[in-house]
PyMOL Python script that loads the backbone (N, CA, C, O; Angstrom):
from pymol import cmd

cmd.read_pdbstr("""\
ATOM      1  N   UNK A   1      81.561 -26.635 110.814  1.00  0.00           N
ATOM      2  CA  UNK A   1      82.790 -25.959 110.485  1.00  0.00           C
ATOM      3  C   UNK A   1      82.819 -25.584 109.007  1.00  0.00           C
ATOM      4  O   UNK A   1      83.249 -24.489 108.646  1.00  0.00           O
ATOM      5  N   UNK A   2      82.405 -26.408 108.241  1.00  0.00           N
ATOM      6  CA  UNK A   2      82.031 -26.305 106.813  1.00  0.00           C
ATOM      7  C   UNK A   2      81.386 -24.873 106.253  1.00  0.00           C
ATOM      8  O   UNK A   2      81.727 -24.004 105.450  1.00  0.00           O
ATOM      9  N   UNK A   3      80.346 -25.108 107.070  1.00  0.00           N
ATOM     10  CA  UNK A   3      79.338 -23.842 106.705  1.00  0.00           C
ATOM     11  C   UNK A   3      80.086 -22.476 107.233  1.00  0.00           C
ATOM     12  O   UNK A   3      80.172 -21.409 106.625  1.00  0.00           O
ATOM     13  N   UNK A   4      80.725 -22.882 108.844  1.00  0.00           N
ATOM     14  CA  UNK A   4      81.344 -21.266 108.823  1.00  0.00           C
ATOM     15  C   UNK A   4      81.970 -20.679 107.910  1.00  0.00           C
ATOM     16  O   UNK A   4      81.639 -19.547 107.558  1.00  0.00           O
ATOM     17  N   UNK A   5      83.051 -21.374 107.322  1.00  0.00           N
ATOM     18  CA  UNK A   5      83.927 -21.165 106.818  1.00  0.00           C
ATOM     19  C   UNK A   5      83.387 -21.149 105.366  1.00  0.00           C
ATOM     20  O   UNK A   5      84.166 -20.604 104.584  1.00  0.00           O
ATOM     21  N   UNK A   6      82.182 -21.641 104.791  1.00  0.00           N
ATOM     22  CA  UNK A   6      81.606 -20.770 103.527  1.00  0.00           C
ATOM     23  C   UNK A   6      81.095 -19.602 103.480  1.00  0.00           C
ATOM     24  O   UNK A   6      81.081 -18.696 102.647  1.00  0.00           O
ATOM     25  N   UNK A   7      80.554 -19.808 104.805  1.00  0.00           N
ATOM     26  CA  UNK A   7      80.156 -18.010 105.078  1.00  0.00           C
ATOM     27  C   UNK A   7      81.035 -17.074 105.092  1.00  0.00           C
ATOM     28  O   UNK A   7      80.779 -15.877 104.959  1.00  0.00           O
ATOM     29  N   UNK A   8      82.425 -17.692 105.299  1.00  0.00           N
ATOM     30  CA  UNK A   8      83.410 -16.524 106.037  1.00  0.00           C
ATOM     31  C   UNK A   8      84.191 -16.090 104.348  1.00  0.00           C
ATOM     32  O   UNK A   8      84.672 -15.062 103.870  1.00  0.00           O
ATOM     33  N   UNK A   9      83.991 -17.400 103.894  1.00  0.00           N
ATOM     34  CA  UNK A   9      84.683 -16.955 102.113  1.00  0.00           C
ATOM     35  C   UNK A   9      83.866 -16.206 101.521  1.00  0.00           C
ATOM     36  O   UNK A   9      84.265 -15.170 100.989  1.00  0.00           O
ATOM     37  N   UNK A  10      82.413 -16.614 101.490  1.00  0.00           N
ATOM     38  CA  UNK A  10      81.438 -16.045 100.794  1.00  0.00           C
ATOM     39  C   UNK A  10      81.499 -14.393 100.683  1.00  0.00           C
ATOM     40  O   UNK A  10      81.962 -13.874 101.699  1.00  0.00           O
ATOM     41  N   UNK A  11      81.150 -13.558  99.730  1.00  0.00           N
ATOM     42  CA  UNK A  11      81.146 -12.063  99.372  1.00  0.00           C
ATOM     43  C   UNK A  11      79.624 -11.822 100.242  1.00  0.00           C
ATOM     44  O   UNK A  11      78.821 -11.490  99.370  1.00  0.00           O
ATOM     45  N   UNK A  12      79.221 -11.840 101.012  1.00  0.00           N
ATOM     46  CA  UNK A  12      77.913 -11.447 100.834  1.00  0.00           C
ATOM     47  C   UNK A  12      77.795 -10.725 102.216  1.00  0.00           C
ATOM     48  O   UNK A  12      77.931 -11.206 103.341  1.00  0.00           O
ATOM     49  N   UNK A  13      77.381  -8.893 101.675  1.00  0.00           N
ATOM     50  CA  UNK A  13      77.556  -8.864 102.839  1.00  0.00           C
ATOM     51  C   UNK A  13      77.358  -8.540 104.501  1.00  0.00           C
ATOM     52  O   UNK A  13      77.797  -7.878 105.441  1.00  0.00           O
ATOM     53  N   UNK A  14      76.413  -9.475 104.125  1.00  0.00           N
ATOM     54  CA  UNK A  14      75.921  -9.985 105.957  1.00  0.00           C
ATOM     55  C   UNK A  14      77.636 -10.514 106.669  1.00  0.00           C
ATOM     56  O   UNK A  14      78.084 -10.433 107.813  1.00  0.00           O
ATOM     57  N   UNK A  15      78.088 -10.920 105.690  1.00  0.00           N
ATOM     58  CA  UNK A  15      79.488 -11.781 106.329  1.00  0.00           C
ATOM     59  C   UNK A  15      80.295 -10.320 106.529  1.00  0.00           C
ATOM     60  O   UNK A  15      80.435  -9.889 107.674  1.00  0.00           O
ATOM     61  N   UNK A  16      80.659  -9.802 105.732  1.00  0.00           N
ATOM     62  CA  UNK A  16      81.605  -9.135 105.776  1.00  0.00           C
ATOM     63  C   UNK A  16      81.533  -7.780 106.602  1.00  0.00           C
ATOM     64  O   UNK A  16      82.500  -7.064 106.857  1.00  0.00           O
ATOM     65  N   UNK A  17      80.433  -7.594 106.912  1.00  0.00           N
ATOM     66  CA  UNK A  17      80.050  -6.002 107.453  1.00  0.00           C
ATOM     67  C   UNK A  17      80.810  -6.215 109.332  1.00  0.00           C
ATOM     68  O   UNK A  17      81.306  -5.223 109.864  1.00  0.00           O
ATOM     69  N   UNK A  18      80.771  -7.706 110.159  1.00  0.00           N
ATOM     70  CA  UNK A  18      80.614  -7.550 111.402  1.00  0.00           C
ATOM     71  C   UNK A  18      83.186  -8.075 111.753  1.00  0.00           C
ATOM     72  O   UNK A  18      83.957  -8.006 112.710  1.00  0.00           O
ATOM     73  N   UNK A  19      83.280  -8.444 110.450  1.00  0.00           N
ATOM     74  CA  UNK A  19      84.920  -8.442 110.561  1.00  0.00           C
ATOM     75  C   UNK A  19      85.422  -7.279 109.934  1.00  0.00           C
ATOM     76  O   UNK A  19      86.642  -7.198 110.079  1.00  0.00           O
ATOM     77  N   UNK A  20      84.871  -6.246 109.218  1.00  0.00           N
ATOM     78  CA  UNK A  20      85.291  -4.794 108.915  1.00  0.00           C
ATOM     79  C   UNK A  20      84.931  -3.968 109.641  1.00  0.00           C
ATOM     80  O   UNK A  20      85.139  -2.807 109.288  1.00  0.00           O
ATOM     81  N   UNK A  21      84.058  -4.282 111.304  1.00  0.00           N
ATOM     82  CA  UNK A  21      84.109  -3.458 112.097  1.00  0.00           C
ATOM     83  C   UNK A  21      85.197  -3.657 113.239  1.00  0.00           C
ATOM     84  O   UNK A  21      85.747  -2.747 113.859  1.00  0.00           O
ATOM     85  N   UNK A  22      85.377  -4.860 113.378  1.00  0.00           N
ATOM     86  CA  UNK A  22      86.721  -5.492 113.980  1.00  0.00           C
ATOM     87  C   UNK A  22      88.012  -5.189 113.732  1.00  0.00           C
ATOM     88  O   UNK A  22      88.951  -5.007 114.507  1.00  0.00           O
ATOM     89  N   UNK A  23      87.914  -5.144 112.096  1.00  0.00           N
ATOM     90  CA  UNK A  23      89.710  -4.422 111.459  1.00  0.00           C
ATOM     91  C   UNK A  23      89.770  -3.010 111.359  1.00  0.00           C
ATOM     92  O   UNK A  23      90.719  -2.329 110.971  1.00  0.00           O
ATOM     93  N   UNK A  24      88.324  -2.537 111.869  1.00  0.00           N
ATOM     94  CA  UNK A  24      88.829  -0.822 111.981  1.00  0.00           C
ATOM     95  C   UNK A  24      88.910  -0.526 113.443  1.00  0.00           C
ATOM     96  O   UNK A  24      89.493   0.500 113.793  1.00  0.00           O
ATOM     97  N   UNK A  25      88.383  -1.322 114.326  1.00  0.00           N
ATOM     98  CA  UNK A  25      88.417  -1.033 115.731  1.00  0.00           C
ATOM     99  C   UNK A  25      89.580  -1.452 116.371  1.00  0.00           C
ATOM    100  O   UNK A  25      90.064  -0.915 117.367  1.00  0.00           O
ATOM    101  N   UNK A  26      90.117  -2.634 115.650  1.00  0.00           N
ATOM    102  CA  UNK A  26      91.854  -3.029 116.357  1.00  0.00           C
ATOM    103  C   UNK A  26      92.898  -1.573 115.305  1.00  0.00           C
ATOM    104  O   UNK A  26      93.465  -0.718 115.986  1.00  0.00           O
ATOM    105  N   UNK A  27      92.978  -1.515 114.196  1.00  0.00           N
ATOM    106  CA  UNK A  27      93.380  -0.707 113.636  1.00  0.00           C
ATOM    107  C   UNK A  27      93.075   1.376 114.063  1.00  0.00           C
ATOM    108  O   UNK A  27      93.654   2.379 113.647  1.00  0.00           O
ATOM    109  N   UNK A  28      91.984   1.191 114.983  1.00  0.00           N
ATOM    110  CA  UNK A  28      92.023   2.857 115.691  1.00  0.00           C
ATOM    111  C   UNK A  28      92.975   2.694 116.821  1.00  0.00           C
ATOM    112  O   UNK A  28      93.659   3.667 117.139  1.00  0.00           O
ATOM    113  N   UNK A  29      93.113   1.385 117.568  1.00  0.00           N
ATOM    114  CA  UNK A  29      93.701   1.272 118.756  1.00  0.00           C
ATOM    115  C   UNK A  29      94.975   0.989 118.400  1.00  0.00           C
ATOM    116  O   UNK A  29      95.819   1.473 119.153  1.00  0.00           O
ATOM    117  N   UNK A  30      95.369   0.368 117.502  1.00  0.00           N
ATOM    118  CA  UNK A  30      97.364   0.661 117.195  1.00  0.00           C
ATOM    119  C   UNK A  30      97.300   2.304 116.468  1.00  0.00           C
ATOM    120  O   UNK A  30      98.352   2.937 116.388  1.00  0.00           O
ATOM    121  N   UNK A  31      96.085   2.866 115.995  1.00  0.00           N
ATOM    122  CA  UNK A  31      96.459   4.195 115.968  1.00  0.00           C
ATOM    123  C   UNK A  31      96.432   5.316 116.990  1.00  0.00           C
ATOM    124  O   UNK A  31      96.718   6.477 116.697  1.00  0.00           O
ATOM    125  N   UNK A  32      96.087   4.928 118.167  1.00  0.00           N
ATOM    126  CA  UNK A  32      95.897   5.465 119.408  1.00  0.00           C
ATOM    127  C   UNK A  32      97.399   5.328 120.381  1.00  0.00           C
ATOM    128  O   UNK A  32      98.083   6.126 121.023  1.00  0.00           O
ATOM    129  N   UNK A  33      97.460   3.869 120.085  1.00  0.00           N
ATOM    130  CA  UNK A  33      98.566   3.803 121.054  1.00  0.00           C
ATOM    131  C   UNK A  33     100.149   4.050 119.795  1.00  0.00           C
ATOM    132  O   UNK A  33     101.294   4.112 120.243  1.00  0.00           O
ATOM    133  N   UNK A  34      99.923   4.125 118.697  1.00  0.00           N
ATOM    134  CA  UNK A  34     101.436   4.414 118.206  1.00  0.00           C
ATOM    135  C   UNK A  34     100.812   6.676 118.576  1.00  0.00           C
ATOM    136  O   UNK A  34     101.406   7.714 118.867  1.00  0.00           O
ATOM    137  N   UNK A  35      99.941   6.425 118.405  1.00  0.00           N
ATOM    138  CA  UNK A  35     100.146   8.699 118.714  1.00  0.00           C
ATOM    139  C   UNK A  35     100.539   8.872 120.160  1.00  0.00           C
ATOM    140  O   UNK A  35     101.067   9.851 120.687  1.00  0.00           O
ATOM    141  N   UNK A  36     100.232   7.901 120.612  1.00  0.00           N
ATOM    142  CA  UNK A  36     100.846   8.167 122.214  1.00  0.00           C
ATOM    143  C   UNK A  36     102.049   7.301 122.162  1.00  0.00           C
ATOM    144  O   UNK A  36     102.415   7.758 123.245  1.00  0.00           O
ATOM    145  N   UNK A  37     102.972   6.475 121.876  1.00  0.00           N
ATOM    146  CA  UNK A  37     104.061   6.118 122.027  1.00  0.00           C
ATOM    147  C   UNK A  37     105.315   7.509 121.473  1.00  0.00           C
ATOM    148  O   UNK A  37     106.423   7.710 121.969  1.00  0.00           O
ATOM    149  N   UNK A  38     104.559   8.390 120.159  1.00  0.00           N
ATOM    150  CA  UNK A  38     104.618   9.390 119.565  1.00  0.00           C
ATOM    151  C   UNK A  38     104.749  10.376 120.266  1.00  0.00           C
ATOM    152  O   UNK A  38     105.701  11.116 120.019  1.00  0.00           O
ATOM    153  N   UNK A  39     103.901  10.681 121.290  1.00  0.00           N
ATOM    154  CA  UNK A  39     103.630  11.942 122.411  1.00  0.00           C
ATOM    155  C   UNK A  39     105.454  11.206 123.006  1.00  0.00           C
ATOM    156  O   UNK A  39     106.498  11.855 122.949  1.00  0.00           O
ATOM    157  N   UNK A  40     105.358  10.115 123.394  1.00  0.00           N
ATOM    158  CA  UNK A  40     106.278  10.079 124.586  1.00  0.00           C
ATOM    159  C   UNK A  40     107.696  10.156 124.346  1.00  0.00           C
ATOM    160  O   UNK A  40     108.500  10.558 125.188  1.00  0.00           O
ATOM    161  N   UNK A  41     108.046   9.698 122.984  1.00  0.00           N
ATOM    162  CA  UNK A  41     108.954   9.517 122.652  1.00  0.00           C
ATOM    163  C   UNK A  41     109.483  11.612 121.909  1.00  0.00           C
ATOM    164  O   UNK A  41     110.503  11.807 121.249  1.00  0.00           O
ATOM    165  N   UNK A  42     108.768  12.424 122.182  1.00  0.00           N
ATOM    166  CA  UNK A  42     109.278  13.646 121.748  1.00  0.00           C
ATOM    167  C   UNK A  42     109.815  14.393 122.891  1.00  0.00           C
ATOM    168  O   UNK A  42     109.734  13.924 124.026  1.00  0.00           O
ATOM    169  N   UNK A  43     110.406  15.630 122.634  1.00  0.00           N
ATOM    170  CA  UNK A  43     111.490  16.507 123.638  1.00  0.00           C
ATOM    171  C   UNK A  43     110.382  17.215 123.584  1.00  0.00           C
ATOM    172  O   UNK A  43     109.923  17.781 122.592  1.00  0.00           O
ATOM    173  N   UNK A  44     109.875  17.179 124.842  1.00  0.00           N
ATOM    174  CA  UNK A  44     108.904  18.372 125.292  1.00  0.00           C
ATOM    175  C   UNK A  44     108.636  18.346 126.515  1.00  0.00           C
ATOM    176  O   UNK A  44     109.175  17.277 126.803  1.00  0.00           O
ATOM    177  N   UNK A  45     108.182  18.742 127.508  1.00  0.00           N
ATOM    178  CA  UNK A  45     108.167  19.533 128.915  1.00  0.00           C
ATOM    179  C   UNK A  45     106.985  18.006 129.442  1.00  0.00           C
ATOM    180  O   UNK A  45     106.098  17.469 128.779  1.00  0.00           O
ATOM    181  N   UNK A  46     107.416  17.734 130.693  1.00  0.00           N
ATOM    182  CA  UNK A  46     106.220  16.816 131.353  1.00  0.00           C
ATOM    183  C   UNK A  46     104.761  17.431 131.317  1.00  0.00           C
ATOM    184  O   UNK A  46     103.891  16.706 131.798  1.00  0.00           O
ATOM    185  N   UNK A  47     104.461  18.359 130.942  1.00  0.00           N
ATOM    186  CA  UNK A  47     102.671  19.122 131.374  1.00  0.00           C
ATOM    187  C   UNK A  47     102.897  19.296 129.973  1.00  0.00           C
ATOM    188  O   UNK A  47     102.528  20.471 129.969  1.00  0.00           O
ATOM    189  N   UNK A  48     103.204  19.083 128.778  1.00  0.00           N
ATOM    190  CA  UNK A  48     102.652  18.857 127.367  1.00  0.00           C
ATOM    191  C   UNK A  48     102.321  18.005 127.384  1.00  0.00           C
ATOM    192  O   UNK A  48     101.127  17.771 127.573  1.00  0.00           O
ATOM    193  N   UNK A  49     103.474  16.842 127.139  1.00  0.00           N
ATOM    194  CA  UNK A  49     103.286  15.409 127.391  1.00  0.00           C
ATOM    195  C   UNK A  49     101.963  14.934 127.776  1.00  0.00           C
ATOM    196  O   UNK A  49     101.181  14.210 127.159  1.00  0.00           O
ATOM    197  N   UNK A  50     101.826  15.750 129.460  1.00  0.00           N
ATOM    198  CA  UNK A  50     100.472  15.008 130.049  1.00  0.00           C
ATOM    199  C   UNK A  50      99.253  15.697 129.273  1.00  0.00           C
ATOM    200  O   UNK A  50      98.142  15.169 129.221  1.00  0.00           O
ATOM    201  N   UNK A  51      99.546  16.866 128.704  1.00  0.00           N
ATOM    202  CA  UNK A  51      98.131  17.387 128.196  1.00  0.00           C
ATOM    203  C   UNK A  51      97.940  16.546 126.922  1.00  0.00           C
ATOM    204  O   UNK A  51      96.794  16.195 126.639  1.00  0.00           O
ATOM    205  N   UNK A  52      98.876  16.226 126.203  1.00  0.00           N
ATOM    206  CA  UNK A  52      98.385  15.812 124.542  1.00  0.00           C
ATOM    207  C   UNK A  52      97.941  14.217 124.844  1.00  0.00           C
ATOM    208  O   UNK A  52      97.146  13.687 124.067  1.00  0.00           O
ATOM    209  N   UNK A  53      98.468  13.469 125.984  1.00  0.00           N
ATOM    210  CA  UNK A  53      98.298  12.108 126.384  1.00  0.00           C
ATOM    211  C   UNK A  53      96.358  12.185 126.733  1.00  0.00           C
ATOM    212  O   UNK A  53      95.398  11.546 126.303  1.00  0.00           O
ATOM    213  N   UNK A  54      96.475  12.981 127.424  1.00  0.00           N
ATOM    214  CA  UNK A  54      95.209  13.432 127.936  1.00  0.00           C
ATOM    215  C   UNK A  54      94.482  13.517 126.901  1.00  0.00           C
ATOM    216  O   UNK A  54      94.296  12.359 126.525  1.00  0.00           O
ATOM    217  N   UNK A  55      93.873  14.356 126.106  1.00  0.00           N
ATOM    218  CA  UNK A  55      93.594  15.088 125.127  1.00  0.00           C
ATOM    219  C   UNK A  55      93.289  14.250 124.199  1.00  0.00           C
ATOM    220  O   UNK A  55      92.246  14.422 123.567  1.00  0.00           O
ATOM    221  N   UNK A  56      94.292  12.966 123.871  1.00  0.00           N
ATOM    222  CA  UNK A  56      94.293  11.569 123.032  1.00  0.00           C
ATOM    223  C   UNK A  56      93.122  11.014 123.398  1.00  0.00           C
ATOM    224  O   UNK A  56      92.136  10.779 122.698  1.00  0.00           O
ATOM    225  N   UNK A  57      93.350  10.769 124.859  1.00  0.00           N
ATOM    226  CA  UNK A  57      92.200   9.785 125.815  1.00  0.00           C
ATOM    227  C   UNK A  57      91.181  10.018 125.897  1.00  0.00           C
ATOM    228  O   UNK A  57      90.344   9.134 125.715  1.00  0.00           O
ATOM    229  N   UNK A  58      90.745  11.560 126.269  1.00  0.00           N
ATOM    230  CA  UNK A  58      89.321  11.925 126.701  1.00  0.00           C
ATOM    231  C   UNK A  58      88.360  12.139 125.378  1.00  0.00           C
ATOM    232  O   UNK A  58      87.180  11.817 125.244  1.00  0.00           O
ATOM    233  N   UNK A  59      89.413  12.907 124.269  1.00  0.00           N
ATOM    234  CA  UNK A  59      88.819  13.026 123.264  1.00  0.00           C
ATOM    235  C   UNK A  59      89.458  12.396 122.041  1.00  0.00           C
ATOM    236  O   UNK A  59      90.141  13.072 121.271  1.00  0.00           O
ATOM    237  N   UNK A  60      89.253  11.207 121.876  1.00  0.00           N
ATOM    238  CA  UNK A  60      90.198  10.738 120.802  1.00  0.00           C
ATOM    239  C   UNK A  60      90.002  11.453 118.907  1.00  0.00           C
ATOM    240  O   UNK A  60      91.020  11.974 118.449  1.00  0.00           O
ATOM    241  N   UNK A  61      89.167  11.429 118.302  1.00  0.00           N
ATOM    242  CA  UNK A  61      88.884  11.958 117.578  1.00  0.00           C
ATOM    243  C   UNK A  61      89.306  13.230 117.313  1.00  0.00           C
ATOM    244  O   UNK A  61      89.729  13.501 116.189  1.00  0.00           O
ATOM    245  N   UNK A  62      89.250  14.134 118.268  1.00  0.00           N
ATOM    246  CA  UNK A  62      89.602  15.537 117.927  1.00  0.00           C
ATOM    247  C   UNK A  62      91.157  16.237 118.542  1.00  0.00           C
ATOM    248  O   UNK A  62      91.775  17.292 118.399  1.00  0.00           O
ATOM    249  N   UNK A  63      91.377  14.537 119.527  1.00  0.00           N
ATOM    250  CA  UNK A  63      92.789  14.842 120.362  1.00  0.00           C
ATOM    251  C   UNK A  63      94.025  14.174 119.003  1.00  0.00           C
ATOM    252  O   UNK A  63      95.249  14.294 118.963  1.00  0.00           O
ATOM    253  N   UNK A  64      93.440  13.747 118.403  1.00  0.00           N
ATOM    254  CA  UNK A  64      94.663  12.742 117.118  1.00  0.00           C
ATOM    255  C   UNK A  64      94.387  13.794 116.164  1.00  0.00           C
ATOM    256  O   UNK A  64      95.379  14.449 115.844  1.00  0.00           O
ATOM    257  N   UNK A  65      93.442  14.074 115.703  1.00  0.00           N
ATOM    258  CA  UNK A  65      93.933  15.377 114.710  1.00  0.00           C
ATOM    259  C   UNK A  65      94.226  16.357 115.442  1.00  0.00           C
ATOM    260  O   UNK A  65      94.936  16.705 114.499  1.00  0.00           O
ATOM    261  N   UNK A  66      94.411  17.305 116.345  1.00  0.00           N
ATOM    262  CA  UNK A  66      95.161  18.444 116.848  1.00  0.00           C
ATOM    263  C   UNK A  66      96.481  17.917 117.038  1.00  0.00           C
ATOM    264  O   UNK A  66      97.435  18.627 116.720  1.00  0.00           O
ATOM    265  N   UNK A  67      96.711  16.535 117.610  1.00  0.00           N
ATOM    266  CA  UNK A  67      97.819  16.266 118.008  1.00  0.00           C
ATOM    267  C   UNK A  67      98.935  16.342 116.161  1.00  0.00           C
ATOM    268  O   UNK A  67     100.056  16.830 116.016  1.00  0.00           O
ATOM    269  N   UNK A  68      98.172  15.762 115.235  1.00  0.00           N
ATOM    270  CA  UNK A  68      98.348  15.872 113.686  1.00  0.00           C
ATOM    271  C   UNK A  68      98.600  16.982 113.466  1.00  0.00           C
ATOM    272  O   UNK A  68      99.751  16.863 113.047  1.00  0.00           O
ATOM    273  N   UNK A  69      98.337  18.207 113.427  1.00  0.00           N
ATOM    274  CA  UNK A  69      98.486  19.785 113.270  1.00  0.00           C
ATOM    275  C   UNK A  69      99.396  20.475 114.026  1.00  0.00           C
ATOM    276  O   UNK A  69      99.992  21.504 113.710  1.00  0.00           O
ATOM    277  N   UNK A  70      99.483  19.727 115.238  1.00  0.00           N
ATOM    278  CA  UNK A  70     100.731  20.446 115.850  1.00  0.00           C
ATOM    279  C   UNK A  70     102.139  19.558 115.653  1.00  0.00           C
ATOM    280  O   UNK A  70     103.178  20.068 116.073  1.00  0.00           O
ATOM    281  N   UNK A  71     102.175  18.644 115.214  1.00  0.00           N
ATOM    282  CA  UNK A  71     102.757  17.721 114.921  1.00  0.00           C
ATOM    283  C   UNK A  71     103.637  18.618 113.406  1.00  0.00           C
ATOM    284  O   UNK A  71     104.623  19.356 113.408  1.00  0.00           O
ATOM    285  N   UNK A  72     103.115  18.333 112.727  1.00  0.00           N
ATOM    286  CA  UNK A  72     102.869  19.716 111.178  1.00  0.00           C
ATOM    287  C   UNK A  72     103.359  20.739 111.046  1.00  0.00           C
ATOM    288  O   UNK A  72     103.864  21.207 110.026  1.00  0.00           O
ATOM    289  N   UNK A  73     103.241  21.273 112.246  1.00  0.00           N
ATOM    290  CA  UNK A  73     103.964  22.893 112.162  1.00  0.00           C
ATOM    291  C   UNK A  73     105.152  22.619 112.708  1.00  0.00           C
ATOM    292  O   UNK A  73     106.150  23.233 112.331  1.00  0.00           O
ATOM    293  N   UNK A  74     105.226  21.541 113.792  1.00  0.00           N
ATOM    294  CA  UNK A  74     106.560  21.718 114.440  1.00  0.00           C
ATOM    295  C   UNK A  74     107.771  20.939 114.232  1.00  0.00           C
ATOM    296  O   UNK A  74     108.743  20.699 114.948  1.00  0.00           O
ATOM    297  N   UNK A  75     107.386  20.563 112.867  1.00  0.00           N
ATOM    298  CA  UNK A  75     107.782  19.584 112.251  1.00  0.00           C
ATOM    299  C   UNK A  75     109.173  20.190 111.335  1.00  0.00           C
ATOM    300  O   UNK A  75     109.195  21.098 110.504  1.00  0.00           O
ATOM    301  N   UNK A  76     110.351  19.269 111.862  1.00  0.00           N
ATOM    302  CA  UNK A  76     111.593  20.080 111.202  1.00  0.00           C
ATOM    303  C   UNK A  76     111.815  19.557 109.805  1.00  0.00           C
ATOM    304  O   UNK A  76     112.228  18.425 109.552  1.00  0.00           O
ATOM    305  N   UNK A  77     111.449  20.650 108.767  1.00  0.00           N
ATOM    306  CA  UNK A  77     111.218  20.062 107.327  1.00  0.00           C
ATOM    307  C   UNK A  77     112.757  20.548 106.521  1.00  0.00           C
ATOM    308  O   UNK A  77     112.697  20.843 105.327  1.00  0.00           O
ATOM    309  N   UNK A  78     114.207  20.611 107.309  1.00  0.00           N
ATOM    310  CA  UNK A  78     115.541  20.532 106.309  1.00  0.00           C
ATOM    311  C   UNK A  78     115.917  19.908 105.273  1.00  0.00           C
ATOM    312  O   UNK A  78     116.692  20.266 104.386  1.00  0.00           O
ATOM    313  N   UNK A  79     114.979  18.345 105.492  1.00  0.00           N
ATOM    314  CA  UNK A  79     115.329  17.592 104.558  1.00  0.00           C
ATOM    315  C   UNK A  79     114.749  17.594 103.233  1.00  0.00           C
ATOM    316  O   UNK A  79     115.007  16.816 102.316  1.00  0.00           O
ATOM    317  N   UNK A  80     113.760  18.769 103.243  1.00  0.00           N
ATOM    318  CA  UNK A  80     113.868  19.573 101.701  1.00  0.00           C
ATOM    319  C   UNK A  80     114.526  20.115 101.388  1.00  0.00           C
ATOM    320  O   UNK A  80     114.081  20.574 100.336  1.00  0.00           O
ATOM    321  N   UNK A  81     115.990  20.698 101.646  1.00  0.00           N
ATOM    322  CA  UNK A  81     116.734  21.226 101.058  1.00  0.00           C
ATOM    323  C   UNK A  81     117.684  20.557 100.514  1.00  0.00           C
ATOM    324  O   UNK A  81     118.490  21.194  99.836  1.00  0.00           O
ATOM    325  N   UNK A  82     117.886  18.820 100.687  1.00  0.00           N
ATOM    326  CA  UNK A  82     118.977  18.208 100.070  1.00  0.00           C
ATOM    327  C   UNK A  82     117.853  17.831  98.351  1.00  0.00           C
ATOM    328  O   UNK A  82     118.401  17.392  97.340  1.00  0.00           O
ATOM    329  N   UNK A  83     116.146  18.160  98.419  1.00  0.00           N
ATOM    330  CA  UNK A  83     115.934  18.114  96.962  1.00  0.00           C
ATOM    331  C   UNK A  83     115.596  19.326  96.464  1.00  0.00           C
ATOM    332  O   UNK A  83     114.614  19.383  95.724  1.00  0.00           O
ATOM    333  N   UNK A  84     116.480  20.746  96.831  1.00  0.00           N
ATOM    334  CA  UNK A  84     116.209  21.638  96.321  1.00  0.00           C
ATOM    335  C   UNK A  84     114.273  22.226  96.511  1.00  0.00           C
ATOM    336  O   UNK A  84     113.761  23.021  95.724  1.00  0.00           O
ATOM    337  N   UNK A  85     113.704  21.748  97.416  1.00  0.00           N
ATOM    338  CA  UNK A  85     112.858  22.828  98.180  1.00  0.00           C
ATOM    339  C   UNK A  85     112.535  22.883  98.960  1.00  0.00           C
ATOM    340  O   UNK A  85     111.780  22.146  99.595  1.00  0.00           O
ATOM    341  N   UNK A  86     113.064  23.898  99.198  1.00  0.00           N
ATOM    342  CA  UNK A  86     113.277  24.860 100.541  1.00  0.00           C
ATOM    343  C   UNK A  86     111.983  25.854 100.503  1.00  0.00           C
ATOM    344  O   UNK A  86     111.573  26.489  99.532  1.00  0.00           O
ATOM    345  N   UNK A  87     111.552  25.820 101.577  1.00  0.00           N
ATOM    346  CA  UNK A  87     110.239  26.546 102.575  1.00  0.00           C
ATOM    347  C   UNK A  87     110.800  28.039 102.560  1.00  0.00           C
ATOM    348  O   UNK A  87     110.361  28.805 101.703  1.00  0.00           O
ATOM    349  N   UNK A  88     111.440  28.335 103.174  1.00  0.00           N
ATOM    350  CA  UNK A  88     112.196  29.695 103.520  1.00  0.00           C
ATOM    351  C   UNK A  88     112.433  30.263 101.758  1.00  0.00           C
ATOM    352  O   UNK A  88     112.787  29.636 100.759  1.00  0.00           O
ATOM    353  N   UNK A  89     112.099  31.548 101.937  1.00  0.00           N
ATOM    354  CA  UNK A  89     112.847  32.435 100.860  1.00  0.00           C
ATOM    355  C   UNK A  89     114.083  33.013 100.836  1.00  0.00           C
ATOM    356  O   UNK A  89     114.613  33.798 101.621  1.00  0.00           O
ATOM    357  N   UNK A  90     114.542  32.414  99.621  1.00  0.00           N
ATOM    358  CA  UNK A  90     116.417  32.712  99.643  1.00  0.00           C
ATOM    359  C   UNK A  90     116.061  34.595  99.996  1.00  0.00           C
ATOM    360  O   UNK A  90     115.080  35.200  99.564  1.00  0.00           O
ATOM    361  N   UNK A  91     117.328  35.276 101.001  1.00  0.00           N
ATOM    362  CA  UNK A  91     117.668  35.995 101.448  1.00  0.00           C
ATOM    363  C   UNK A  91     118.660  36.928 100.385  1.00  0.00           C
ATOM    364  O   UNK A  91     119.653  36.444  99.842  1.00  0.00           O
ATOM    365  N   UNK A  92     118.207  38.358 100.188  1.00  0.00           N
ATOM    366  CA  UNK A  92     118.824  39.540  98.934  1.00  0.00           C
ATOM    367  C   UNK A  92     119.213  40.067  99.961  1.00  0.00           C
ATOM    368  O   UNK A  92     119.843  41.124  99.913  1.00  0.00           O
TER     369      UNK A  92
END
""", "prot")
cmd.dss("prot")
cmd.show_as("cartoon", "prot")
cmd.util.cbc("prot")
cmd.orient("prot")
């Protein structure tokens, strides 16, 4: 128990390379399942829903950034106008 636990303090890194693949692999999967709690929780039509859920799953990598970009555009940005910038061009 001794020794694990010098190994596990120790910098060296044989130790550290096989628990920083662990904290990025639990950390993709709360980022997987909060973009889909994300999908579900928005006002949009059941056959979006199922496509972007989809889309997450089959292709995760390229389904979380599209889902990011459309996310972006459709994104209601008013609450720049209570710090004075505003997107839209004032109207002559």
């Amino acid at each position: 128990m001794r020794d694990a636990l010098f190994n596990f303090i120790g910098l060296k890194p044989q130790n550290v390379i096989e628990p920083l693949y662990w904290l990025l692999a639990v950390g993709w999967v709360i980022f997987v399942f909060t973009t889909i709690q994300s999908i579900l929780s928005r006002r949009m039509g059941a056959l979006w829903k199922a496509f972007w859920i989809l889309m997450v799953a089959a292709v995760p990598g390229a389904g979380l950034f599209a889902y990011l970009v459309f996310c972006l555009f459709t994104a209601d940005y008013s609450f720049l106008e209570r710090f004075g910038l505003s997107l839209s061009r004032p109207k002559r």
